[in-house]
NUBAMAR-508433 format. One line per field, with one value per residue (C-alpha): residue in one letter; x, y, z; residue number from 1. Coordinates in Angstrom, 1 decimal. Example, Ala and Ser with C-alpha at 12.3 -4.5 7.8 and 13.67 -1.06 7.14 Angstrom:
REM residues 2
code <- c(a; s)
X <- c(12.3; 13.7)
Y <- c(-4.5; -1.1)
Z <- c(7.8; 7.1)
pos <- c(1; 2)
This chain:
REM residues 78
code <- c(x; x; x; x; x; x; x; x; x; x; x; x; x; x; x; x; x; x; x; x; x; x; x; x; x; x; x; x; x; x; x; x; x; x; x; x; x; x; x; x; x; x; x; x; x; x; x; x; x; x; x; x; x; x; x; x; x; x; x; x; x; x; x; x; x; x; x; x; x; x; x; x; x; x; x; x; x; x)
X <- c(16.9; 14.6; 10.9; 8.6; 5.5; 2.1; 0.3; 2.3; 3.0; 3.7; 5.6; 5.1; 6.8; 5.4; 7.1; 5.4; 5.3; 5.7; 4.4; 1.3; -1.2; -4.1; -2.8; 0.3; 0.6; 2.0; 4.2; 5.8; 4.7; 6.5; 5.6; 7.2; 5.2; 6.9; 4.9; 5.7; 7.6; 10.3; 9.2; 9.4; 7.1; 8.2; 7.2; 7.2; 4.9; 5.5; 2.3; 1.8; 0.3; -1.2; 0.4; 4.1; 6.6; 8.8; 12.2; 12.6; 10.7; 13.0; 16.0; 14.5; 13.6; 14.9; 11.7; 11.0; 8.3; 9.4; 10.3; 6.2; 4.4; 3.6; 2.5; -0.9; -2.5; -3.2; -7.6; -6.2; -4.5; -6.5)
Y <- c(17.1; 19.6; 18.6; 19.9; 20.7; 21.8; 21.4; 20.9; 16.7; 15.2; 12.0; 10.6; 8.2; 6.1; 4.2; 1.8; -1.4; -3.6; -4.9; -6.4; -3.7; -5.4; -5.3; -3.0; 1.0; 4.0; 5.7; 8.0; 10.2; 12.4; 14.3; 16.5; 19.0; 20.3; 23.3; 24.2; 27.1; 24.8; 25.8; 23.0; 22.5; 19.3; 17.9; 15.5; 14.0; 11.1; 8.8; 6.8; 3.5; 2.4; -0.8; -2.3; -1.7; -4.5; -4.3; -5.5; -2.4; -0.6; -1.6; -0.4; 2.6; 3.8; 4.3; 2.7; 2.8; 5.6; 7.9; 7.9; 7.6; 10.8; 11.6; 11.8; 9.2; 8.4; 9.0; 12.4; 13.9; 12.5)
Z <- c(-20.1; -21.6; -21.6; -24.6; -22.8; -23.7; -19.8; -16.8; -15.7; -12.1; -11.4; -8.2; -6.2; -3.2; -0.7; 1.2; 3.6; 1.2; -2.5; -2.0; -3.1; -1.2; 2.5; 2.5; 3.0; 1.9; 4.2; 2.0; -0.8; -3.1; -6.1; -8.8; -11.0; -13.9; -15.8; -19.3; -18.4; -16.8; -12.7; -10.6; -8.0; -5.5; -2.3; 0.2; 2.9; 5.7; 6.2; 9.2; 7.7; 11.3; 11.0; 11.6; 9.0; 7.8; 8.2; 4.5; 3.3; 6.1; 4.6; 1.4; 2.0; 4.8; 6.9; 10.0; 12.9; 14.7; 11.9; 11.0; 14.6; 14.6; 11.0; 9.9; 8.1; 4.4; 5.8; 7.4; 4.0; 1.2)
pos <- c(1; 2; 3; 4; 5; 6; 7; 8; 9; 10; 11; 12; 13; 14; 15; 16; 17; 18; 19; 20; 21; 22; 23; 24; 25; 26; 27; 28; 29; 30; 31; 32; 33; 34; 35; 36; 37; 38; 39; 40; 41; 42; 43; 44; 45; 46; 47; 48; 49; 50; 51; 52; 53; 54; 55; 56; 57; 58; 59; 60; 61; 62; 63; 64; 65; 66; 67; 68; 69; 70; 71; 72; 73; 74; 75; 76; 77; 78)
């Protein structure tokens, strides 16, 4: 799909520990930057949210515990 752009747009996409907005964390964050030329500027980054995640945001998205023990967190890359 070709996108008619004036200035460039980024989607992003979080995954987290769960849905509630008020208690639960991101532990992953993704964006995509499109630019009106058509380059494509993407990128990924692993949050430790400093708290347990559920294994029914696990099964989800595929994240668990270990996979984020060692990333910085959300206070550390904002």
């Amino acid at each position: 799909m070709k996108l008619n752009l004036d200035k460039p747009v980024v989607f992003f996409d979080l995954e987290t520990t769960g849905t509630n907005t008020v208690q639960d964390r991101i532990v992953e964050i993704s964006y995509l930057k499109v630019s009106p030329n058509g380059n494509e500027d993407m990128h990924t980054r692993r949050i430790n949210p400093e708290m347990h995640i559920p294994e029914q945001a696990s099964a989800v998205h595929g994240i668990y515990d270990d996979d984020v023990k060692d990333c910085p967190t959300f206070k550390e890359v904002a």
